[in-house]
C-alpha positions in Angstrom: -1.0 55.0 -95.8 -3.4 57.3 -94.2 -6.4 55.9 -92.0 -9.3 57.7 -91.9 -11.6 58.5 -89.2 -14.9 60.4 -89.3 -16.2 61.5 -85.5 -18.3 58.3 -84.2 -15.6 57.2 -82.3 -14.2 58.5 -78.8 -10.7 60.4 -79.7 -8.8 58.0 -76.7 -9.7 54.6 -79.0 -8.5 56.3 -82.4 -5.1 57.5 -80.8 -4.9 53.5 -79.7 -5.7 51.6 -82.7 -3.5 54.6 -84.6 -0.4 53.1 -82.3 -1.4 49.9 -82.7 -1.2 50.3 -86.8 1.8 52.1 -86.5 0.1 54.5 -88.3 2.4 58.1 -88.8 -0.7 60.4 -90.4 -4.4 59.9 -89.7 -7.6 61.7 -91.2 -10.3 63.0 -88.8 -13.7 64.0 -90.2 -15.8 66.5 -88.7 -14.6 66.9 -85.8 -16.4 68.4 -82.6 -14.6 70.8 -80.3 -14.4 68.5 -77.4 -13.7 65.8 -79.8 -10.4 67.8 -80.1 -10.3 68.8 -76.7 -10.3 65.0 -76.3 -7.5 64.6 -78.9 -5.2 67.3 -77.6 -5.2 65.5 -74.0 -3.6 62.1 -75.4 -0.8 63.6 -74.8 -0.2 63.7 -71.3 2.5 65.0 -70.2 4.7 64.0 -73.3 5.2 67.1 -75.8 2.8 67.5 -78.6 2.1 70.2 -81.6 -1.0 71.7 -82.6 -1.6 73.5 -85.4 -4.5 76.4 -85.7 -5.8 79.4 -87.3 -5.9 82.4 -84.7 -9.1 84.1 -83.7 -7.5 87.7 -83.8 -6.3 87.8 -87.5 -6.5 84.6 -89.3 -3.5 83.2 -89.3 -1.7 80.0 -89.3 0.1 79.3 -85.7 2.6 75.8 -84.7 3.1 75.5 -81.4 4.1 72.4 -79.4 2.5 72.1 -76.1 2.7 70.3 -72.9 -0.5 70.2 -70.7 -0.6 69.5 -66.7 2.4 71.7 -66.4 2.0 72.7 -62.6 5.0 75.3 -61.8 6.7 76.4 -64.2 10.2 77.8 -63.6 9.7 80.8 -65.5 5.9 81.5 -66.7 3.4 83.5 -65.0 0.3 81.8 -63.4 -2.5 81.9 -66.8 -5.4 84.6 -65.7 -8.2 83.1 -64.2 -5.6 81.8 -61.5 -7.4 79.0 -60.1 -7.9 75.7 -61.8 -11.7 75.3 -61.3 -11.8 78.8 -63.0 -9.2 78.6 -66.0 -11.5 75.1 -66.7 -14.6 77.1 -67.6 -13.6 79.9 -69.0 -11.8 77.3 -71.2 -15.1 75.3 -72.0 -17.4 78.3 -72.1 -14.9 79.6 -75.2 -14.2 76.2 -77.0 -10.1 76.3 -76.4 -7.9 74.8 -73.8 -4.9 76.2 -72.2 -1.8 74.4 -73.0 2.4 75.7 -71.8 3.5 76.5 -75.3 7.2 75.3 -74.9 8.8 77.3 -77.5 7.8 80.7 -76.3 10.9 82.5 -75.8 10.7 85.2 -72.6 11.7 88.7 -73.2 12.0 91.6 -70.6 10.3 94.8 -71.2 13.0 96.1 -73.2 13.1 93.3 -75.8 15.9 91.7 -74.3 16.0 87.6 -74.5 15.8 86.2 -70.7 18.6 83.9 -69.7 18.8 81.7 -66.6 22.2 81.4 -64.5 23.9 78.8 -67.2 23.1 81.3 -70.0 20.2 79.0 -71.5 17.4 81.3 -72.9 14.1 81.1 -70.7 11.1 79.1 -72.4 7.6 78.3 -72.1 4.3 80.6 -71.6 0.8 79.7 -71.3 -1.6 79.7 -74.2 -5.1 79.8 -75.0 -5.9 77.1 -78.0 -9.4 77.9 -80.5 -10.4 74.8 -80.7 -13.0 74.4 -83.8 -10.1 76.0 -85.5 -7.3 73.5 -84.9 -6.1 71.8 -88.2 -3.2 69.6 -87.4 -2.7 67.9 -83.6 0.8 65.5 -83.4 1.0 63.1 -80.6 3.0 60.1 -80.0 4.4 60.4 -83.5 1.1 60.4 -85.4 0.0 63.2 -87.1 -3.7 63.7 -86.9 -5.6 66.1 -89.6 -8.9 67.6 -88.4 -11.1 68.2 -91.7 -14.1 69.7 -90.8 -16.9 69.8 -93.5 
């Protein structure tokens, strides 16, 4: 069963009463940026996936994410170094900058990284649209943004 939702409620209180149900796929309805912003930060520090069309060309992109990810083994810094600054930038453009765990890290050549045990090196910071995000899954629950 799907419950549905429409955008009168704070995103923190749907992701509850979702886990209370034990629901696995719940329908929000017009859903504001920071609305999803909201969403999106449920998860903590757990693992997530989002799912959104790209600004550049349109397309479909799955990622799963982890937020407050502080020094990452293998990742750059994101631009706009410092906190305070990656924060506006983010809220000025309607997106949020989330480690996209999956990336795989390739040198300049095209060669796949590996660490000393010969595991390939993961994760890279990415900038999220977010009036364009269609899917978010947290905790188990699959959320679907449907936007009139």
């Amino acid at each position: 069963m799907k419950a549905i939702f429409n955008n009168n409620q704070d995103m923190e209180s749907i992701h509850k009463v979702a886990k209370l149900l034990n629901e696995k796929e719940v329908v929000i309805v017009d859903a504001d940026p920071e609305s999803i912003r909201e969403l999106m930060q449920q998860a903590g520090n757990k693992i997530a996936s989002v799912h959104f069309i790209r600004r550049s060309n349109n397309e479909l992109r799955k990622m799963c994410y982890r937020l407050h990810v502080s020094q990452p083994t293998f990742a750059n810094a994101p631009k706009g170094k410092k906190t305070a600054n990656r924060k506006a930038i983010d809220n000025n453009n309607n997106q949020i900058t989330v480690f996209d765990v999956n990336k795989v890290l390739r040198s300049n050549t095209g060669e796949i990284l590996k660490d000393e045990n010969g595991k390939q090196k993961r994760g890279d910071w990415r900038t999220v649209p977010l009036e364009n995000v269609t899917r978010v899954k947290i905790d188990g629950i699959a959320y679907t943004i449907r936007n009139k």
